[in-house]
C-alpha positions in Angstrom: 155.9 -25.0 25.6 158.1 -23.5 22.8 161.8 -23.1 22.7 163.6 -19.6 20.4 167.0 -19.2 19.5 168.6 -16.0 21.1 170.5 -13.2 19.4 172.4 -12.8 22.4 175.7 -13.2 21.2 178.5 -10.8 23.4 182.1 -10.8 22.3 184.7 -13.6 23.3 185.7 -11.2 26.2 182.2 -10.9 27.6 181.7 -14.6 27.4 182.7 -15.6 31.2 179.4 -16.0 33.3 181.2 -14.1 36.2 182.2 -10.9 33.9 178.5 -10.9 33.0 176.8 -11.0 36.8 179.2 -9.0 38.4 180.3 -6.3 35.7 176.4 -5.9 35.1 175.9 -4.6 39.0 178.9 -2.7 39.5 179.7 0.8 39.6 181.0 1.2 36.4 177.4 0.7 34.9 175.6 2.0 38.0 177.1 5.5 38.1 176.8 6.3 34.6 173.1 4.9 34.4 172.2 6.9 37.7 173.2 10.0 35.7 171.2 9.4 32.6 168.1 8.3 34.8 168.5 11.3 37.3 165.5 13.1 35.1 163.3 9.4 36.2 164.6 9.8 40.2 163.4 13.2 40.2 159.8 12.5 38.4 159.1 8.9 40.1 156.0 8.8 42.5 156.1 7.4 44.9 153.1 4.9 46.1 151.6 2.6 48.8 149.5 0.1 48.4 147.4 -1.2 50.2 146.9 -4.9 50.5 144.8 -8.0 52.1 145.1 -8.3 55.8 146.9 -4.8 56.4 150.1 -5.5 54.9 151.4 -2.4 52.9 153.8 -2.5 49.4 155.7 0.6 48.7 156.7 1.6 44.5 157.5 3.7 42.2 155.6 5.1 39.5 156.9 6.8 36.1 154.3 7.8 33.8 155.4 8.9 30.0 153.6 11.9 29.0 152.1 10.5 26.2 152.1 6.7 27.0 151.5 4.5 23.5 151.9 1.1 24.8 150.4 0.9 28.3 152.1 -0.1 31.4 154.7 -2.4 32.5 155.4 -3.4 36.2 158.5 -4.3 37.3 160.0 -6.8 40.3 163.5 -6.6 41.2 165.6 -9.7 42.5 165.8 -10.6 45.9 167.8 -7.8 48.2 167.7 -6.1 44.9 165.3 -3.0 44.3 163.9 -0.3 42.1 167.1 1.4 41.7 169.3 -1.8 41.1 171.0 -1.2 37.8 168.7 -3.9 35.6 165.6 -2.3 37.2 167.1 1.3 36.2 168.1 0.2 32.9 164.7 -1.3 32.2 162.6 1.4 33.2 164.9 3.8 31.1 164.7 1.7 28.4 160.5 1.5 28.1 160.3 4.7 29.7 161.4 6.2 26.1 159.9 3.8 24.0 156.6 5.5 25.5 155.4 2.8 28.4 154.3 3.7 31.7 156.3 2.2 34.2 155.7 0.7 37.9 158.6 -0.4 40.0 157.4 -2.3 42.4 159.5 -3.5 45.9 159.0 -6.3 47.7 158.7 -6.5 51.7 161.4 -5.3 53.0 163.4 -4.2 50.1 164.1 -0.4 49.2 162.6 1.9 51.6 159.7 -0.6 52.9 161.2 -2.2 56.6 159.0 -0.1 58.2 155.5 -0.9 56.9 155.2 -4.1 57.8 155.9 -6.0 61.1 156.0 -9.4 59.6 159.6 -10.6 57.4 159.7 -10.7 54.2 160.2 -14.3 52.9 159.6 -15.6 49.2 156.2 -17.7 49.5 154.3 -14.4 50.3 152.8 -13.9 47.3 149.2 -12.9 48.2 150.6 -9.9 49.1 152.5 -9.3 45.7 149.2 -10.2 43.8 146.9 -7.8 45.6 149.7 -5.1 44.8 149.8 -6.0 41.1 145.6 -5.9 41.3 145.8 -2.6 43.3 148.6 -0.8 40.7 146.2 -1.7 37.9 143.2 -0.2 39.6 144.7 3.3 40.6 146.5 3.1 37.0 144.8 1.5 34.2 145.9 1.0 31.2 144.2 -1.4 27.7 147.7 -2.9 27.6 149.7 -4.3 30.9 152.8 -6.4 31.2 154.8 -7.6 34.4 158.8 -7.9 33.9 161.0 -9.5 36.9 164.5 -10.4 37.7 165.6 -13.0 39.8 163.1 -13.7 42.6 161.6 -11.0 41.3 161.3 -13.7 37.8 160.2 -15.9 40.2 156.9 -13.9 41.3 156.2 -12.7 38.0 155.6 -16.1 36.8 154.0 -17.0 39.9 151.8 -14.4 39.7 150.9 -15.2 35.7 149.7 -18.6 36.9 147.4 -17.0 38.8 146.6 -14.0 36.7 143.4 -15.2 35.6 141.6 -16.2 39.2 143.1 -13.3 40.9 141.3 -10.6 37.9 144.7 -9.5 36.6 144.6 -8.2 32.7 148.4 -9.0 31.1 149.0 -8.8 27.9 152.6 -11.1 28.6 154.7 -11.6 31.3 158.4 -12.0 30.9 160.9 -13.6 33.3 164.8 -12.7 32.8 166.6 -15.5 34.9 164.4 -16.4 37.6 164.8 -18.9 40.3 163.3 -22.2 39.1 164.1 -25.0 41.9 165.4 -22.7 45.1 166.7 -25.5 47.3 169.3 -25.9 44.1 169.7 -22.3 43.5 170.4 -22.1 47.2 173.1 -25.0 46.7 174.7 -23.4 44.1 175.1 -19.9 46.2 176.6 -22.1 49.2 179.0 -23.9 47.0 179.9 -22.2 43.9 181.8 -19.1 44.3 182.3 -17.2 47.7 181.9 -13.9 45.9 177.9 -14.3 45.7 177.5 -15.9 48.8 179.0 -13.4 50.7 177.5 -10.5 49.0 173.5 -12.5 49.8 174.4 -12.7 53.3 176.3 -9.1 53.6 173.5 -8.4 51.9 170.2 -10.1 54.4 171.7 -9.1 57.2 171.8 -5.8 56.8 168.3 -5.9 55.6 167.6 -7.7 58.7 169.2 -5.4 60.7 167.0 -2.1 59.4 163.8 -4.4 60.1 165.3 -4.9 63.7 165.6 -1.2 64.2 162.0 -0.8 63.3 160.8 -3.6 65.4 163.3 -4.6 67.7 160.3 -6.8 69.4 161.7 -9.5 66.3 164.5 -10.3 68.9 166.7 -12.1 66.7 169.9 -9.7 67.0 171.9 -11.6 69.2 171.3 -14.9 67.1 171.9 -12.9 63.4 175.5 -12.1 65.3 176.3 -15.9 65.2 175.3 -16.9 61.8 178.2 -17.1 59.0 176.1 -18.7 55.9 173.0 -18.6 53.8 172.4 -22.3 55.2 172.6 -21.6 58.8 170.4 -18.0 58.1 168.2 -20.6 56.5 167.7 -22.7 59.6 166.9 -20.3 61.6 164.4 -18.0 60.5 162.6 -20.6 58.3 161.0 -22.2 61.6 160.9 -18.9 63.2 159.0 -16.7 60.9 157.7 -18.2 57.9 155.5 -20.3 58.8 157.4 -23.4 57.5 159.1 -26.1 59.4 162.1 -26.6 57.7 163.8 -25.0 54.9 163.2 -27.7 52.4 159.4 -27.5 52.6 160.0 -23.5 52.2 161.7 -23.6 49.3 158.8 -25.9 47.5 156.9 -23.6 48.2 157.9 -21.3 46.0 159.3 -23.6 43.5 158.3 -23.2 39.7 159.3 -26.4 38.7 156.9 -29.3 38.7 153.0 -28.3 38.3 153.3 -24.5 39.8 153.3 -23.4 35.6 150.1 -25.9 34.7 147.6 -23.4 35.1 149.2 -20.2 32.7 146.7 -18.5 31.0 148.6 -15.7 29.9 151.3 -15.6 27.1 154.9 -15.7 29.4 158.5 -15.6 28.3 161.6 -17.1 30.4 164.8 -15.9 29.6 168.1 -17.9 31.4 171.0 -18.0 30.2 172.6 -21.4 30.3 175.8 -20.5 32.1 173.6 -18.8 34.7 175.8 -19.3 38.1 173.0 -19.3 40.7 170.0 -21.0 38.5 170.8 -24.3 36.7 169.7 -24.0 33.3 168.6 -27.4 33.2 165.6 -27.4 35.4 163.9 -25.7 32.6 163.1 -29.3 31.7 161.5 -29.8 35.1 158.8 -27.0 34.2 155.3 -28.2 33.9 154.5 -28.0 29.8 152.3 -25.3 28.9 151.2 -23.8 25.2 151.5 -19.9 26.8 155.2 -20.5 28.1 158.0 -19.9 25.4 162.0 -20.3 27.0 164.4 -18.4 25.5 168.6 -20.0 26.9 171.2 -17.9 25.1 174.7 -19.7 25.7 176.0 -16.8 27.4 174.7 -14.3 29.6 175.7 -15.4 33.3 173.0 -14.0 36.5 171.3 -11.0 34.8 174.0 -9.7 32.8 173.6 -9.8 29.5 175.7 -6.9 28.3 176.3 -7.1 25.1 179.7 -4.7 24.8 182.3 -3.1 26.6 180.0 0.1 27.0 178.3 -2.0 29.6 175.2 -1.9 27.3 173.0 -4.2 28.2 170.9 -6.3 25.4 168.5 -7.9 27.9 166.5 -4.2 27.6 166.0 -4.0 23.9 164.9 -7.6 24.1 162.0 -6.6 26.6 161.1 -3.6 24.6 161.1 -6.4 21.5 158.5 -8.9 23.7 156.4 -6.2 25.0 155.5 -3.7 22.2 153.3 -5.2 19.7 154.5 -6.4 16.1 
C-alpha cells in the first residue's frame, strides 16, 4: 500500500476531535443542508432491490440530467442513513459536479424495518453485494464508484475485496473513516466519552424498537427494557440473532484488519483521520499490504467531520469529487 499527505488542515479552533464529530451531525449543518438539498428530496427515487434468498434493500436514486462521470453509490454509517448530513452533503456535492448518485440503506436503516424479518447486523454482506450488483444492472454506467462512511467504510472496502468474483465494475472505492478492528472501535465507544455511547444505544434501540413493531414475533422487548450499554446489547443479540456465539467471534467477522484486504483488485482509498475518537488510527498498520490500497490520515478531522471552517463546510466532499473524477 501507499501512504499521501492530506490538505486537510482546519483552523486552530476546529482542531478538537470532538468539535469535528459532533459539530459535523448537528443541526446547525443539518438544517441549512436540508434546505439546499430540498430540490434532491423532492427528485430522489426511490428503489427496492431485490436480493439472494428474498431479502429486500431499499435506496435512493438521483440521476443528473446530463451525467459526465457515471455513477457513484453511497453507504452511510451504522444507525446513520441516506439523509445523514455526510450522505446529504456528498450526494449534493457529486450531484452538481454531474455524477449519478445511489444512496443506498442498509437493513434496517432509513425506511427499511419492514422488508425484512431478519436483524440487521454488520457481517451481512451478501446481501449488500447483490444490492451493489443489482443498482448496477437497473443503472449502468462505463464509470462506477462506491463511497462509505463508517460501517458504511467498512462494507465498501469489504465489498472492493470482493468486487472482482462477485462481477462488480468500480472504477475506485473510497472509505472515509471506516471501522477497521470493531471489537476496539467497540472499546473505545464503551470507554471513551459517554456522549457517543449514549447517542449508539439511544440510537439501536429505537431502531430495534420499529423492527419490534413490524415483527413483534422477535420477542426481545421485555429484555431491550433491561439493557443500559453497547456491551450488554452486544451479549445479547449476538447469540440470539446473528448467527455467532459470542461477540468477539462477531466482530472478526467483519474485521478489515488482518488478511480481509489481500485480495483488492480495484484501486481503494482510506481516509481516517488520526484523532478519530471511535477508530484507532493505528490499526491502519494491521491492514493486510496491497498495491490497489492508498491511506490517506490527516492529523485532524475527528469521526467524519472534517469541516474545514466555521461555515460548517465540509472538505471531506471536494476531496471525493478530487478521487472520483478523472485527472
Amino acid at each position: 500500500m501507499r501512504t499521501v499527505n492530506s490538505s486537510f488542515k482546519p483552523p486552530r479552533s476546529l482542531q478538537n476531535a470532538h468539535v469535528q464529530t459532533l459539530l459535523s451531525s448537528s443541526f446547525l449543518r443539518k438544517w441549512p443542508l436540508q434546505w439546499q438539498t430540498r430540490h434532491l428530496a423532492s427528485q430522489a427515487e426511490e428503489v427496492i432491490l431485490e436480493c439472494s434468498d428474498g431479502i429486500r434493500l431499499h435506496g435512493l436514486y438521483n440521476p443528473h440530467p446530463a451525467p459526465t462521470h457515471g455513477l457513484a453509490i453511497l453507504l452511510h454509517g451504522w444507525e446513520g442513513c441516506a439523509e445523514s448530513s455526510y450522505q446529504v452533503s456528498t450526494t449534493l456535492t457529486l450531484h452538481n459536479a454531474g455524477f449519478d448518485v445511489f444512496r443506498l440503506h442498509l437493513r434496517d436503516h432509513g425506511p427499511s424495518h419492514r422488508l425484512n424479518p431478519e436483524l440487521f447486523n454488520s457481517a451481512r454482506l451478501q446481501e449488500v453485494v447483490d444490492a451493489v450488483v443489482e443498482i448496477q444492472r437497473l443503472f449502468p454506467h462505463e464509470n462506477n464508484y462506491l463511497a462509505g462512511h463508517s460501517l458504511g467504510g467498512n462494507f465498501s472496502m469489504r465489498i472492493a475485496a470482493r468486487a472482482h468474483q462477485a462481477g462488480i465494475d468500480l472504477d475506485r472505492v473510497v472509505a472515509v473513516c471506516p471501522v477497521l478492528d470493531p471489537l476496539r472501535t467497540m472499546n473505545a465507544l464503551e470507554n471513551g466519552s459517554q456522549i457517543y455511547h449514549q447517542y449508539f444505544l439511544r440510537r439501536w434501540k429505537r431502531s430495534l424498537a420499529i423492527k419490534l413493531e413490524h415483527f413483534p414475533e422477535l420477542g426481545y422487548g421485555d429484555s431491550l427494557l433491561n439493557m443500559q450499554t453497547l456491551g450488554e446489547m452486544n451479549a445479547y443479540f449476538v447469540p440470539h440473532h446473528t448467527g455467532f456465539n459470542d461477540p468477539e467471534s462477531y466482530y472478526n467477522a467483519y474485521a478489515l484488519t488482518g488478511n480481509a484486504l489481500a485480495g483488492l483488485s480495484v484501486a481503494a482509498h482510506i481516509i481516517l483521520s488520526q484523532d478519530d475518537p471511535m477508530i484507532p488510527a493505528d490499526d491502519l498498520e494491521k491492514l493486510a499490504a496491497s498495491d490497489y490500497l492508498t491511506i490517506e490520515a490527516p492529523r485532524y478531522g475527528g469521526h467524519c467531520g472534517f469541516l474545514e471552517n466555521w461555515r460548517l463546510q465540509g472538505w471531506i466532499d471536494e476531496r471525493l469529487l478530487e478521487l472520483l473524477v478523472p485527472a
